[in-house]
C-alpha positions in Angstrom: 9.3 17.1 38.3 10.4 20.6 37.9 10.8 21.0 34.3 13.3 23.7 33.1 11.8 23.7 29.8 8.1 23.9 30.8 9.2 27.3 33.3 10.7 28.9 29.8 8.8 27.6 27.3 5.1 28.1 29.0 3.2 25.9 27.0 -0.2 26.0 26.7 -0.6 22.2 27.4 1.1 20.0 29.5 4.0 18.0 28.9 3.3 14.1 29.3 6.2 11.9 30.2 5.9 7.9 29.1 6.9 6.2 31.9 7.4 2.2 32.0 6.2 0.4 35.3 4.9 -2.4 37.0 2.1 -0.6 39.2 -0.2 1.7 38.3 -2.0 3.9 40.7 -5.2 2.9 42.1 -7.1 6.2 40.3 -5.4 6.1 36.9 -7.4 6.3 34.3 -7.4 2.8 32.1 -9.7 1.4 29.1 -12.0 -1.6 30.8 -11.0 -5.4 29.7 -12.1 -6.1 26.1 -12.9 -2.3 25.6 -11.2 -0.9 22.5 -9.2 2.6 23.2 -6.9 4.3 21.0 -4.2 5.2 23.4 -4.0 8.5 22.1 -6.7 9.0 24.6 -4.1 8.2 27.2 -2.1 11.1 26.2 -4.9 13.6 25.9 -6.0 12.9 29.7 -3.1 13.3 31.1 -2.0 16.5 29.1 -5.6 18.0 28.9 -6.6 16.5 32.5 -3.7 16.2 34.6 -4.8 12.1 35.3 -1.9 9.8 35.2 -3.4 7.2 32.8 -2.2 3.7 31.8 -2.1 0.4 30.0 -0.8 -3.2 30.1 -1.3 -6.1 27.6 -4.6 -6.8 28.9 -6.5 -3.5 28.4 -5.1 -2.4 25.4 -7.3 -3.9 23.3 -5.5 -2.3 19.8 -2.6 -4.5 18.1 -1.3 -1.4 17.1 -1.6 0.5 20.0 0.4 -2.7 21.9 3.2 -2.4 19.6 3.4 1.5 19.8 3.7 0.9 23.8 6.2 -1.9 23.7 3.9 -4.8 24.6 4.6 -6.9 21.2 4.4 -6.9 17.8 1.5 -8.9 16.2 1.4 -8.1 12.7 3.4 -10.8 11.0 2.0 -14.0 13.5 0.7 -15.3 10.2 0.8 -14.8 6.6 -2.4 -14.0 6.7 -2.3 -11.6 9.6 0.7 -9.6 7.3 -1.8 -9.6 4.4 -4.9 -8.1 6.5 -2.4 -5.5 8.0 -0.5 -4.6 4.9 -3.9 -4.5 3.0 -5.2 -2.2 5.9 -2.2 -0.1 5.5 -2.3 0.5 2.3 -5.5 0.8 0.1 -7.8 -1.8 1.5 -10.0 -4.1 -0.2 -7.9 -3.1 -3.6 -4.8 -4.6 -1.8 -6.0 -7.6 0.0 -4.5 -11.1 -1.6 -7.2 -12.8 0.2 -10.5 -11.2 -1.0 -13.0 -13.5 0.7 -10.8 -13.2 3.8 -10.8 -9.9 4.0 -14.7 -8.9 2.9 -15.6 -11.1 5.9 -13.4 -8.8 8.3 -15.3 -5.4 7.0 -18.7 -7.3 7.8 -17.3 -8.3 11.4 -15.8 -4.9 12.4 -17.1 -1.9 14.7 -20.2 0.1 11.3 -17.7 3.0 12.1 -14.4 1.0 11.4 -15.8 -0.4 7.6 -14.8 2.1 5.5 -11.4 2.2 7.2 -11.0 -1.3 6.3 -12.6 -1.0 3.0 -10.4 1.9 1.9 -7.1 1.5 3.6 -4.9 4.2 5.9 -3.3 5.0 2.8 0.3 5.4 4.5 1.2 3.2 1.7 0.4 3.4 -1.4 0.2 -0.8 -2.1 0.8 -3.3 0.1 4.3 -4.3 -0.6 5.3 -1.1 0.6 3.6 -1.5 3.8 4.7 -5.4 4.1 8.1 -4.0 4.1 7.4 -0.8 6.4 5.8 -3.9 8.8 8.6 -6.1 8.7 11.4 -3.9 8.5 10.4 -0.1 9.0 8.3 -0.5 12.5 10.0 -0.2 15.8 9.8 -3.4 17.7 10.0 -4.0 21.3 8.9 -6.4 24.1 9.2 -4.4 27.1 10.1 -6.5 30.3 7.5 -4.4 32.2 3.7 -4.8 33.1 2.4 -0.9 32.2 3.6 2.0 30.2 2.0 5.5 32.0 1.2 8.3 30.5 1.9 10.8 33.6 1.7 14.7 33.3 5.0 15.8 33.6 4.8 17.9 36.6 3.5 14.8 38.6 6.6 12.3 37.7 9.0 11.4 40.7 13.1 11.2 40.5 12.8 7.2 40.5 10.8 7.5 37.5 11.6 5.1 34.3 10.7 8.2 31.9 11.5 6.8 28.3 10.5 10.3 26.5 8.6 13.2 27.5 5.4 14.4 24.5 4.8 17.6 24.2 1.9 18.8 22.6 3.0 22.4 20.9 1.4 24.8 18.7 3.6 26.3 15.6 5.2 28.8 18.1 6.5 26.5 20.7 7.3 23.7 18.4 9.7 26.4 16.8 11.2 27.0 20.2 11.6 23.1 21.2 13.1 22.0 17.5 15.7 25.4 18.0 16.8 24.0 21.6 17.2 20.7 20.6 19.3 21.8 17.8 21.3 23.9 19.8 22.1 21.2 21.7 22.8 18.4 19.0 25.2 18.1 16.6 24.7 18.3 12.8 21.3 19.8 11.4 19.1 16.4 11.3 16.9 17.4 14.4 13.6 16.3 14.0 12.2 12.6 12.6 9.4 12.2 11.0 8.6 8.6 10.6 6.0 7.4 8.3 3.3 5.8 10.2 0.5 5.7 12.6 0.9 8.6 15.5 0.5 5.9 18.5 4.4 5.0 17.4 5.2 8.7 16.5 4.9 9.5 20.8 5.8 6.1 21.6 8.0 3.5 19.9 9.7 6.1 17.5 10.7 7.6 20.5 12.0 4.2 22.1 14.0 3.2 18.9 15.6 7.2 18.6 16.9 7.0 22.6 19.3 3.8 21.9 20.9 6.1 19.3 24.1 7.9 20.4 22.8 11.1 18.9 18.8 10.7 19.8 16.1 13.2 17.6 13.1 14.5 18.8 10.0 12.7 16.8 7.2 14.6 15.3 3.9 12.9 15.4 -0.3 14.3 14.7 0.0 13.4 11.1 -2.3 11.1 10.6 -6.0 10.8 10.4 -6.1 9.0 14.1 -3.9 11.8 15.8 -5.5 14.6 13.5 -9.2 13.5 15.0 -7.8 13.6 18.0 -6.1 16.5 18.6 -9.7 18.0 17.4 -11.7 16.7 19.7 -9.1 17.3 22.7 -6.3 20.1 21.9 -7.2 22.0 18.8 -6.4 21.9 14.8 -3.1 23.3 14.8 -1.6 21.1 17.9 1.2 18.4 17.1 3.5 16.5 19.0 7.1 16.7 19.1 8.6 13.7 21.4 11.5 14.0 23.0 13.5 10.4 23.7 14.8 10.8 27.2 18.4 11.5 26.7 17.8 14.6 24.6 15.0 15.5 27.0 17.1 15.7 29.6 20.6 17.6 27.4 17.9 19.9 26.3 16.9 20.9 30.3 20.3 21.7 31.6 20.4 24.3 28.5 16.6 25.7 28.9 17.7 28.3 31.1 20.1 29.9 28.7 18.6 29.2 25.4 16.6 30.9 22.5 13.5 31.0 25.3 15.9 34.4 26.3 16.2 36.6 23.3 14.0 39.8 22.8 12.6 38.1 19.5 11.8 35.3 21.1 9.6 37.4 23.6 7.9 39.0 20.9 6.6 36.2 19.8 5.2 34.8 22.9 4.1 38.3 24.4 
């Protein structure tokens, strides 16, 4: 694709489109069987490497990272299974209703992944909070489909399921994106920013906004996960805004007439 927005805008990193599927191509990149992968790894190899990259329900080892894509939600199988996540969401060990339970999870996890477990994510702040953000607040699907691609945009076909199109901006062109967006939406509510982890900010979020009749963009990088990340691949200042593929596609037919045109706009870019 020949994006309209990408020829305007410029940005310094490429667009990634999420793209549902049942093949993959032979060379995409995909995590090995078993391997754990965070699939904002996906993103950053396309965007940062121009690979198409991938993942079913087999190789994506991370619960979390299987709901984000639309392969299931896990969380609540059990009560026990809420407990660990909601005690994980929240403040760890300190939330836990199952302390023996849970100590024996820290001793079986990755040395690197302990004191996540023993502190907590902290996107809650106990874990009835994050037992209702689990069971009410998380986007939930069960896609009918056997991949979800991460494709560099300039490398997706017309027959293409795209589902939402990530791009990874710095201040500037966020500013530019959220302006076109609202110029084409009404009402000034523009931009989500859902609470949790930033696999769902590029992915699910993004789903549950496109069924809307009015669908936002969705900012994500604002957790520890995506913040590490972005580090190691873009750089410090690098977020995501998501665009749900109805407004990615209003926002194109308007790109070549937009605030991308102005002298100020120039200045800023120049």
């Amino acid at each position: 694709m020949e994006s309209v927005i990408v020829k305007n805008l410029r940005p310094e990193f490429e667009p990634v489109a999420i793209v549902w599927s049942d093949r993959i191509p032979d060379d995409a990149f995909q995590f090995k069987n078993g391997k754990f992968g965070c699939i904002l790894y996906l993103l950053a190899e396309a965007s940062t490497r121009g690979k198409i990259a991938g993942g079913n329900r087999e190789n994506i080892v991370c619960a979390g990272g299987r709901a984000a894509l639309g392969f299931g939600v896990e969380f609540d199988e059990s009560d026990e299974s809420l407990d660990r996540y909601a005690s994980l969401f929240s403040k760890g060990i300190r939330s836990t209703n199952n302390l023996a339970e849970y100590q024996a999870l820290i001793e079986s996890v990755p040395k690197n992944w302990k004191s996540m477990f023993e502190y907590g994510e902290r996107m809650h702040c106990n874990a009835e909070l994050a037992k209702g953000w689990l069971l009410h607040g998380l986007p939930r699907y069960d896609i009918q489909y056997k991949y979800v691609l991460f494709k560099p945009l300039s490398k997706t076909e017309p027959d293409d399921n795209i589902q939402a199109v990530i791009f990874p901006v710095n201040p500037v062109e966020l500013s530019g994106l959220v302006t076109l967006a609202g110029s084409v939406m009404k009402g000034t509510d523009t931009v989500r920013v859902p609470q949790g982890a930033d696999c769902h900010s590029i992915a699910s979020f993004a789903y549950a906004e496109a069924e809307l009749t009015a669908p936002r963009a969705v900012m994500g990088m604002l957790r520890n996960d995506g913040r590490e990340v972005m580090r190691r691949r873009f750089r410090d200042e690098i977020l995501t805004l998501t665009l749900p593929a109805p407004l990615f596609f209003q926002m194109e037919q308007e790109a070549d007439d937009c605030i991308f045109h102005i002298p100020s706009w120039e200045k800023l870019v120049s």
